[in-house]
N, C-alpha and C positions, 0 to 999 in steps of 0.2 A: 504493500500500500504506500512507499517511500521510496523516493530513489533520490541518487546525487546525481548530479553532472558536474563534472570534474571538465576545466579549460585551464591552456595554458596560453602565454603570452611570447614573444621574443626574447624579452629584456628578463627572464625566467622568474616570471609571475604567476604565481598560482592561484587560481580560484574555484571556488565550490561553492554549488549550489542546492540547497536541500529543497525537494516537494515532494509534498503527499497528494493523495491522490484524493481527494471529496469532493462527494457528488459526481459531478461529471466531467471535471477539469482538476489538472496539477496546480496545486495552492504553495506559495511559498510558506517556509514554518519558519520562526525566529525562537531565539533564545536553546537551540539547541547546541549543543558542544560537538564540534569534530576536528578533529586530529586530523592534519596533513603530514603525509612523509613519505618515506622509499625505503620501497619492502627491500629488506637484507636477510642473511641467512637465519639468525634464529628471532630478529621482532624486528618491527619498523621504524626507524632512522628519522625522528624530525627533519622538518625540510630547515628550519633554522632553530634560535632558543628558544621559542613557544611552544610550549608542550600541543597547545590547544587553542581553538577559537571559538568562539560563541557568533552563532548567525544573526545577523541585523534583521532589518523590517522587512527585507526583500528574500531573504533566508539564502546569501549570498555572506562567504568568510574570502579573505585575501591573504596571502604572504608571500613573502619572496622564498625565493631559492635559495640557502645562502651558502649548502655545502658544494665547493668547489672540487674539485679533481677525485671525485669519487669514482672507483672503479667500477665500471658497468661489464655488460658483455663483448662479446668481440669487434662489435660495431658502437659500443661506448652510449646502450643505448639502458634505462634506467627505468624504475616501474613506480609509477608517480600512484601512490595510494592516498583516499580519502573516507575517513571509516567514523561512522557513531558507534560507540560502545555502550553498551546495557543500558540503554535510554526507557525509562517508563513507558513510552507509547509507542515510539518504532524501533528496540531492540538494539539487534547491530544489522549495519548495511556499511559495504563496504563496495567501495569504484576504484578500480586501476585503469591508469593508461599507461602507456609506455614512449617515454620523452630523450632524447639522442645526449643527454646534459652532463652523460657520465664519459671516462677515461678509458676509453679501450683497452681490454686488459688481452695479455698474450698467454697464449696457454703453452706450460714445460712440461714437457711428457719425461718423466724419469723410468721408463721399462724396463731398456738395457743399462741402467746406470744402476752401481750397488747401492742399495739401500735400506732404512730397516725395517719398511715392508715388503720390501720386491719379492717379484716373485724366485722359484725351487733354484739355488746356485745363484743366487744376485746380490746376498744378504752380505753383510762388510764382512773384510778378514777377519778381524779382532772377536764377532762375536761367531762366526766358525771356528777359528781356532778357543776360542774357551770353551762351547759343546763339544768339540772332539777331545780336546783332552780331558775334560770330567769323562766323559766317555771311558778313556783308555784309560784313567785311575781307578771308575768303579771297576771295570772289566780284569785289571791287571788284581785289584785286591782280591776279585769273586778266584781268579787262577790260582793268587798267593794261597789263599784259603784252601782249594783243592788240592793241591800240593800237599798242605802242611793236613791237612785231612788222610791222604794218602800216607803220608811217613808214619802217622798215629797210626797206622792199621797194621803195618808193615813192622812197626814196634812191639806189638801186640800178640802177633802172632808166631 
């Protein structure tokens, strides 16, 4: 019953628009609070120091952009989100667009390079050679042991 429209400007201006839908046409709402930002891996990223905006008479919020050299994707392009959280009457709604405003990032493939997830034979010297030698210390004690097990029988009999 609520949507945003999310626009953006040149001069990296953001604006959101909140309506609901009553009666028979989209009404702007005021006084509701939404959070503009860019979605990142584990939460969303203000777009500047304003946690939040509260919508005017026309149910219209503004700010700029103000994180600079943010890395985006390969084409340096950045996912402009505009969301109500746990609102009394229209819950959460959330709008993405996707805006070019971010740092083109390059992707390093480490596959054939040693490392300490790689994959079977790629893993660094230092932590093969300390599995193989606990290796050949348990192995050699379990021998010592048979050995000195053997000479006890051979004692014995």
């Amino acid at each position: 019953k609520a949507k945003i429209i999310l626009d953006t400007a040149d001069n990296k201006k953001v604006t959101a628009t909140l309506l609901a839908f009553k009666d028979t046409a989209w009404v702007a709402i005021k006084g509701v609070d939404i959070k503009l930002g860019i979605q990142r891996l584990g939460a969303d990223l203000n777009i500047n120091e304003t946690p939040s905006y509260t919508t005017d008479s026309l149910g219209a919020v503004s700010g700029d952009f103000k994180r600079d050299s943010l890395p985006g994707d390969v084409k340096g392009n950045l996912i402009l989100t505009a969301k109500v959280e746990d609102d009394d009457t229209y819950c959460n709604i959330i709008t993405e667009r996707i805006v070019p405003w971010g740092k083109p990032a390059k992707y390093v493939s480490n596959f054939d390079k040693r490392t300490l997830f790689a994959r079977r034979g790629r893993s660094p010297i230092w932590l093969e050679l300390m599995a193989y030698s606990i290796i050949l210390v348990v192995w050699g004690i379990l021998f010592y042991l048979g050995l000195q097990i053997r000479q006890l029988i051979r004692l014995g009999s």
